[in-house]
C-alpha positions in Angstrom: 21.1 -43.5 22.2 24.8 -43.3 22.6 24.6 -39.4 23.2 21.9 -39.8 26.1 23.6 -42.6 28.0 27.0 -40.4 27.5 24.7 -37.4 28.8 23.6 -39.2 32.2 27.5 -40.6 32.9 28.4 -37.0 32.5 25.3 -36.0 35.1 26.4 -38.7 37.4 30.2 -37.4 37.9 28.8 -33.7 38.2 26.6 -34.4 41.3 28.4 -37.0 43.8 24.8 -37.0 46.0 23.0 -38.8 42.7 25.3 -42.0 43.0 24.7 -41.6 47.4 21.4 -40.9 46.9 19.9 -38.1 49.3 22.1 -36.8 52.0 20.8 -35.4 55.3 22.8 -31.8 56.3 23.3 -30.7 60.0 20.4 -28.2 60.6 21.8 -27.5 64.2 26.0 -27.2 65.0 27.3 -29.5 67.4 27.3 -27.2 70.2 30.0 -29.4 72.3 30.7 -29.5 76.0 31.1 -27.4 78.9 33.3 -28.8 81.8 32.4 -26.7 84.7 29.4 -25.2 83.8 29.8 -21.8 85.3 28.0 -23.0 88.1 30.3 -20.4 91.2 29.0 -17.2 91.7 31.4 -14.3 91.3 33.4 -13.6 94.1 33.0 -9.7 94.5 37.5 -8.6 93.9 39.0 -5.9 93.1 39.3 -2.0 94.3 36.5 -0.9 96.8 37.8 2.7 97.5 39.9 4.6 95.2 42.7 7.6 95.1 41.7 10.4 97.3 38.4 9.0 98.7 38.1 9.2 102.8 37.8 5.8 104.7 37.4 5.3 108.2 39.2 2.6 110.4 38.0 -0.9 109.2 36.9 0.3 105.5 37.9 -2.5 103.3 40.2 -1.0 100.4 40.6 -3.9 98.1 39.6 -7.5 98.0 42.2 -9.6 96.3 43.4 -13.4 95.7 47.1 -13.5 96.4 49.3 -9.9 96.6 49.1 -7.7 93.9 48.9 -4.9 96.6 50.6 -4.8 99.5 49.7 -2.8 102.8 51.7 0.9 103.5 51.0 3.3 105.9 48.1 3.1 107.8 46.4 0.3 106.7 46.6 -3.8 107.6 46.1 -7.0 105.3 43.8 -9.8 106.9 44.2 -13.6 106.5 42.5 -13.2 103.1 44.6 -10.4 101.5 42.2 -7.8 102.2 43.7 -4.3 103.0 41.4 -2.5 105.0 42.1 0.6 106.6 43.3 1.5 110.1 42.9 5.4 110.7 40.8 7.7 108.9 42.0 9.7 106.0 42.8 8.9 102.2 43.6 6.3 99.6 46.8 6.6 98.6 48.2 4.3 96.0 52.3 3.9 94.9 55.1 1.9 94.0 58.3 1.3 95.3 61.7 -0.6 94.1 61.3 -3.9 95.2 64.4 -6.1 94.5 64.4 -6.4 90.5 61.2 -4.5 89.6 58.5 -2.4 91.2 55.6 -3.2 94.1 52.6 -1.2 94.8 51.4 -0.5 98.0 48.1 1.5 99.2 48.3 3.3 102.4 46.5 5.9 104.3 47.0 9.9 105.0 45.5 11.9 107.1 45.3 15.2 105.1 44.4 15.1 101.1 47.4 16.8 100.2 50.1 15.0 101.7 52.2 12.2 99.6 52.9 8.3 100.7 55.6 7.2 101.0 56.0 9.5 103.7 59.4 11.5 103.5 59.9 11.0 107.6 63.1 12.5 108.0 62.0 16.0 106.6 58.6 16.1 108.0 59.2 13.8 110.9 57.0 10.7 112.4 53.9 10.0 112.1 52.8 9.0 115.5 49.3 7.9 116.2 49.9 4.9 118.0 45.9 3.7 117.7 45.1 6.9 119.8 42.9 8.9 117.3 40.1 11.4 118.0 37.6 9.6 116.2 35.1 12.5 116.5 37.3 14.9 115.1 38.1 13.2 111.7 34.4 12.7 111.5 33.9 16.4 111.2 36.9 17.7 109.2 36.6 14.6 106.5 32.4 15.4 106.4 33.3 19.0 105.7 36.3 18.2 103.2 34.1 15.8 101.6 31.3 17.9 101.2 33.8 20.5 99.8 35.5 18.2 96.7 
């Protein structure tokens, strides 16, 4: 009798759930919380037209929050930091020294082998002032396109 009753003590401190009885277990994880819910559609950012494609005057280049381009030759930033084009020609994408570190800047040229930024003093000013044969860069960038 002595050996049983020592037999269940040792049963009881093997199994802690036989002094509990039974004990239920999670048969889903607690999934938690979500704050916001995901519920804003995405707003569309980033790079429209890349290195060496043509745009046309008003061709949005990139859509950005904030500056992480800034407008070069050729091309204008709107209230909402878009840089869109403002003659027809290429993407052109570089950086420059900017006090302590570097800033890139996106600009336009009108011929796919020229460089920005535009040495001025060697191959002198670029003058356009808004007076661009529209009709003209239509033809030459369907044909260069057409060509690549």
């Amino acid at each position: 009798m002595s050996f049983s009753f020592l037999a269940r003590c040792c049963e009881t401190v093997r199994s802690p759930f036989s002094l509990l009885g039974s004990v239920r277990t999670a048969t889903k994880r607690a999934g938690g919380t979500v704050r916001n819910h995901g519920g804003s559609p995405g707003k569309r950012l980033g790079l429209k037209k890349f290195s060496d494609q043509y745009v046309i005057p008003g061709n949005i280049i990139v859509r950005q929050r904030g500056t992480q381009f800034h407008p070069g030759q050729n091309v204008r930033i709107g209230r909402d930091h878009t840089i869109y084009a403002t003659t027809p020609g290429f993407v052109r994408f570089y950086k420059q020294k900017w006090l302590r570190g570097d800033r890139k800047f996106i600009g336009v040229v009108l011929h796919r082998g020229e460089k920005l930024p535009r040495d001025e003093t060697s191959l002198g000013r670029s003058r356009f002032f808004g007076l661009v044969d529209l009709n003209a860069f239509a033809k030459s960038g369907s044909s260069s396109q057409t060509s690549a």
